[in-house]
Backbone as CSV, one residue per row, in Angstrom:
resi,resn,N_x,N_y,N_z,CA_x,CA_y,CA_z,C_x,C_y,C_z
1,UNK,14.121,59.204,74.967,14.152,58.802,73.576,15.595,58.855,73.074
2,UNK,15.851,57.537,72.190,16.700,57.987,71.545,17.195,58.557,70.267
3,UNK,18.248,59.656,70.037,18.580,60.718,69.006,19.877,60.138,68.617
4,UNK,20.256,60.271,67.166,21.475,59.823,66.600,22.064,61.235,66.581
5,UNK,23.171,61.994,66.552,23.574,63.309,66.181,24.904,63.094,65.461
6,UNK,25.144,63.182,63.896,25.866,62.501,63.246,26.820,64.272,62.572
7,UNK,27.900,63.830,62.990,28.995,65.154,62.093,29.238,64.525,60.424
8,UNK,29.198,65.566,59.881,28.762,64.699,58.203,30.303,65.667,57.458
9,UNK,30.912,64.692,56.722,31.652,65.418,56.020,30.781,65.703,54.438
10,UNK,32.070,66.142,53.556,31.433,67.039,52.381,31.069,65.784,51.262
11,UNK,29.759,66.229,50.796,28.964,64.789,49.672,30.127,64.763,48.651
12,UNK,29.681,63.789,48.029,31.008,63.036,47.101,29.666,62.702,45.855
13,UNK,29.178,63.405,44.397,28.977,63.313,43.480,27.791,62.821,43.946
14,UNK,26.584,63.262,44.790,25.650,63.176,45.256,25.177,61.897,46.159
15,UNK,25.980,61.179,46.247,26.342,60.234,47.573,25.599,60.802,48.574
16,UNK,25.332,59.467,49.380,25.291,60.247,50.732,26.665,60.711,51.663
17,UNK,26.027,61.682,52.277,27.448,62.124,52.931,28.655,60.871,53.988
18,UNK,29.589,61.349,54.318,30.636,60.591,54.994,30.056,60.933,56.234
19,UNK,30.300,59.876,57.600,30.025,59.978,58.582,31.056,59.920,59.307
20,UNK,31.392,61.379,59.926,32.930,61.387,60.214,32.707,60.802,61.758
21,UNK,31.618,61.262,62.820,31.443,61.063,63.903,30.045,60.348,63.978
22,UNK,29.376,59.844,65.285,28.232,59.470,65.027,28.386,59.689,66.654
23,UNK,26.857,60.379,67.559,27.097,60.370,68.774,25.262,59.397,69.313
24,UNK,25.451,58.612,70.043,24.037,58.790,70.426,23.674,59.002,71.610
25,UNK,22.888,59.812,71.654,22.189,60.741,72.369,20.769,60.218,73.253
26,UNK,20.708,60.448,74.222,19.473,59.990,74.920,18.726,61.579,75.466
27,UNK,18.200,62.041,75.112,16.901,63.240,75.161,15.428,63.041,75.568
28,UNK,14.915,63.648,76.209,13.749,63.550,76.809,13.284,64.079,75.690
29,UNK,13.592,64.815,74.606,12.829,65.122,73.490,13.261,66.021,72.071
30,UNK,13.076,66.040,70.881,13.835,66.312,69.754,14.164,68.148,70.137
31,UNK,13.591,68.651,70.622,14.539,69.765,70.553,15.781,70.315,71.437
32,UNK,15.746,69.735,72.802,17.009,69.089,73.377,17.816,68.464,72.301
33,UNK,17.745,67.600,71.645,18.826,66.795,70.775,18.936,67.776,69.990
34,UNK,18.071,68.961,69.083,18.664,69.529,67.965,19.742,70.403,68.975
35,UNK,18.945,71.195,69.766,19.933,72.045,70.439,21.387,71.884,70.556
36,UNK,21.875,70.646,70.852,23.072,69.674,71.410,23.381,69.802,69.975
37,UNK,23.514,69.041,68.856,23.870,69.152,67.753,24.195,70.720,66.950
38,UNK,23.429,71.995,67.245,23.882,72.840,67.222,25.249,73.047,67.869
39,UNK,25.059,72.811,69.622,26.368,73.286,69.859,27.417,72.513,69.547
40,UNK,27.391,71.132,68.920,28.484,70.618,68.540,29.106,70.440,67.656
41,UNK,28.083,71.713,66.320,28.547,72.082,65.380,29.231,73.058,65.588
42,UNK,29.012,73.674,66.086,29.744,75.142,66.741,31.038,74.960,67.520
43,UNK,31.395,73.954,68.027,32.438,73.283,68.637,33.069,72.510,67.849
44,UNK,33.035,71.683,66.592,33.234,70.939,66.100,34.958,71.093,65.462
45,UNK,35.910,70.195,65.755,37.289,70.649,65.140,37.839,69.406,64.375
46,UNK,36.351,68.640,63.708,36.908,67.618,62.725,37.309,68.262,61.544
47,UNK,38.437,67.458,60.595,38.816,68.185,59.365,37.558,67.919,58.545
48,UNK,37.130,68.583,57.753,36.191,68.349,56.598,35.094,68.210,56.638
49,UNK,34.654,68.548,58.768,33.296,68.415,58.789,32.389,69.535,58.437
50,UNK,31.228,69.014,57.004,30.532,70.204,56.490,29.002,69.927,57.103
51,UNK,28.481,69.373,58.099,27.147,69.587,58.428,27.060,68.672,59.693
52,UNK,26.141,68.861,60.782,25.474,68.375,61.639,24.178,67.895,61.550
53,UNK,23.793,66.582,61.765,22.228,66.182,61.382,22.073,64.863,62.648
54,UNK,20.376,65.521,62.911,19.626,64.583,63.979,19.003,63.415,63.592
55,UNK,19.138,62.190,63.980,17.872,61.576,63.068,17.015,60.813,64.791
56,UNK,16.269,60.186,64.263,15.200,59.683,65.289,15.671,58.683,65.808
57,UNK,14.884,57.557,66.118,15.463,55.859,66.672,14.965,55.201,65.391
58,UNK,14.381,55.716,64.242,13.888,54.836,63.319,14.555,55.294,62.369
59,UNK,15.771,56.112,62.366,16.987,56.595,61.132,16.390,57.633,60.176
60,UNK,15.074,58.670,60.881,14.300,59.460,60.216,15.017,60.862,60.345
61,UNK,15.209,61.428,59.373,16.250,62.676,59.258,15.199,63.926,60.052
62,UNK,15.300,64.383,61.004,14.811,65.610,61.894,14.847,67.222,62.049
63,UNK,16.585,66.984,61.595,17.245,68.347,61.782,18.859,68.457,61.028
64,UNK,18.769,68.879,60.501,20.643,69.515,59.747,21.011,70.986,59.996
65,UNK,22.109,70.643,59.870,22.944,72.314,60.018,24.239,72.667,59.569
66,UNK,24.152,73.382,58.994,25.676,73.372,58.128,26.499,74.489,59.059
67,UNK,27.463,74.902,59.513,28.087,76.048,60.098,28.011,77.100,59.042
68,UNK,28.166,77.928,60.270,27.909,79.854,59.956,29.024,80.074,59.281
69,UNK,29.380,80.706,58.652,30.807,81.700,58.354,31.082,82.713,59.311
70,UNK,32.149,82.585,59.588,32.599,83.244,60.910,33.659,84.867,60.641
């Protein structure tokens, strides 16, 4: 199946967010893809990126994640 896993910068006056990265992902199934999006929030060294989010093959929102404070 395929998973979109999108690095989101910070909303702009309730906009939808900026799409700093966009990866797509091929997963045998959605929690493989969230997993992956975790760690590439956790890895992530874009400027201004404030969240990680999964969506489906039909652009259906699945999973988000904002980073921890470290």
């Amino acid at each position: 199946m395929i998973y979109f896993i999108d690095v989101l910068g910070a909303r702009r006056r309730g906009d939808q967010p900026e799409i700093l990265s966009r990866i797509i992902d091929h997963e045998s199934d959605a929690r493989e893809a969230k997993r992956k999006a975790a760690k590439i929030l956790a890895g992530v060294t874009f400027v201004g990126a404030a969240a990680v989010r999964v969506l489906d093959r039909d652009g259906v929102e699945i999973f988000s994640c904002k980073p921890t404070m470290r």
